[in-house]
C-alpha positions in Angstrom: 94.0 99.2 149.5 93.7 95.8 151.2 92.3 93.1 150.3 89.0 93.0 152.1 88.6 96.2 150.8 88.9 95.7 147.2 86.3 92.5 147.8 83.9 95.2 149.2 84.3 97.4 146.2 82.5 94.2 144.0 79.5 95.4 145.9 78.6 90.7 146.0 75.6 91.9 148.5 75.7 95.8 147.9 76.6 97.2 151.4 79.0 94.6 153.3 80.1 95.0 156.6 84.1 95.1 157.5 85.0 91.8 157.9 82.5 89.9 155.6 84.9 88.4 153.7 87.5 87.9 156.1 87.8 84.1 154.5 87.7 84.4 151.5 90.3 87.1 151.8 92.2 84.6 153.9 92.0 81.7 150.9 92.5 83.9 148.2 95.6 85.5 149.9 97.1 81.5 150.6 96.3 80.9 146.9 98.2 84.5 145.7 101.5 83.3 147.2 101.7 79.6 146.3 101.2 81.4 142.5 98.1 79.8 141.9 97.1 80.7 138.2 94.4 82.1 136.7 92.0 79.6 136.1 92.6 78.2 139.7 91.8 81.9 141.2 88.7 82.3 139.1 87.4 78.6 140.1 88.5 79.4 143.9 86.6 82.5 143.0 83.5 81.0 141.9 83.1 78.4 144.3 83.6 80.5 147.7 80.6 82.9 146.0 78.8 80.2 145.7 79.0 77.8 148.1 80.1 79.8 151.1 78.7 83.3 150.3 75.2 82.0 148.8 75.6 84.0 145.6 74.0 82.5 142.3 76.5 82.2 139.8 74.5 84.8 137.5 75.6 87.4 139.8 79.1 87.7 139.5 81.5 87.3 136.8 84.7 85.4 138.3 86.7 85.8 135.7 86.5 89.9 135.7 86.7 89.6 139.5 90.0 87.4 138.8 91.6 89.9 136.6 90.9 92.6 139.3 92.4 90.3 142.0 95.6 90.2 139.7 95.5 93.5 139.6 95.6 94.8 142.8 98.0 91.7 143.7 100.5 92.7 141.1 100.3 96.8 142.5 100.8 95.3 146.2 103.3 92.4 145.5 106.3 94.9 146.4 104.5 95.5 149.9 103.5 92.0 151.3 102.6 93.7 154.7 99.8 95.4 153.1 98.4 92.6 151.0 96.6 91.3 154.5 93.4 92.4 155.1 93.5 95.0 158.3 91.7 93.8 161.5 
């Protein structure tokens, strides 16, 4: 699964086109290799939603969205190719 994908799954908006979260996959992906921690990802989390997505912050838990991230970035760490989201 890529990344754009699993962001999808979080059904932010309910149905989201391909694509829709082509930057935050981008930042979050930047953040993943320089080994940002925890609390960073959740407040890079949190922030993007808000700001840039227009979600209110009563709609999303980015903490449990974290611990996903870390998730599916520690299944794909041993295939960096696939951690991009597709085009």
């Amino acid at each position: 699964m890529d990344l754009d994908k699993l962001i999808r799954s979080w059904e932010l908006y309910g149905w989201t086109p391909r694509g829709e979260f082509q930057d935050l996959s981008s930042k979050l992906i930047g953040h993943l290799y320089r080994g940002s921690d925890e609390e960073k990802l959740s407040r890079v989390l949190y922030s993007e939603l808000v700001t840039n997505y227009g979600l209110d912050m009563t709609e999303f838990d980015a903490n449990e969205l974290m611990k996903e991230l870390m998730n599916w970035w520690n299944e794909q760490s041993h295939l960096p190719h696939q951690a991009y989201p597709s085009a």
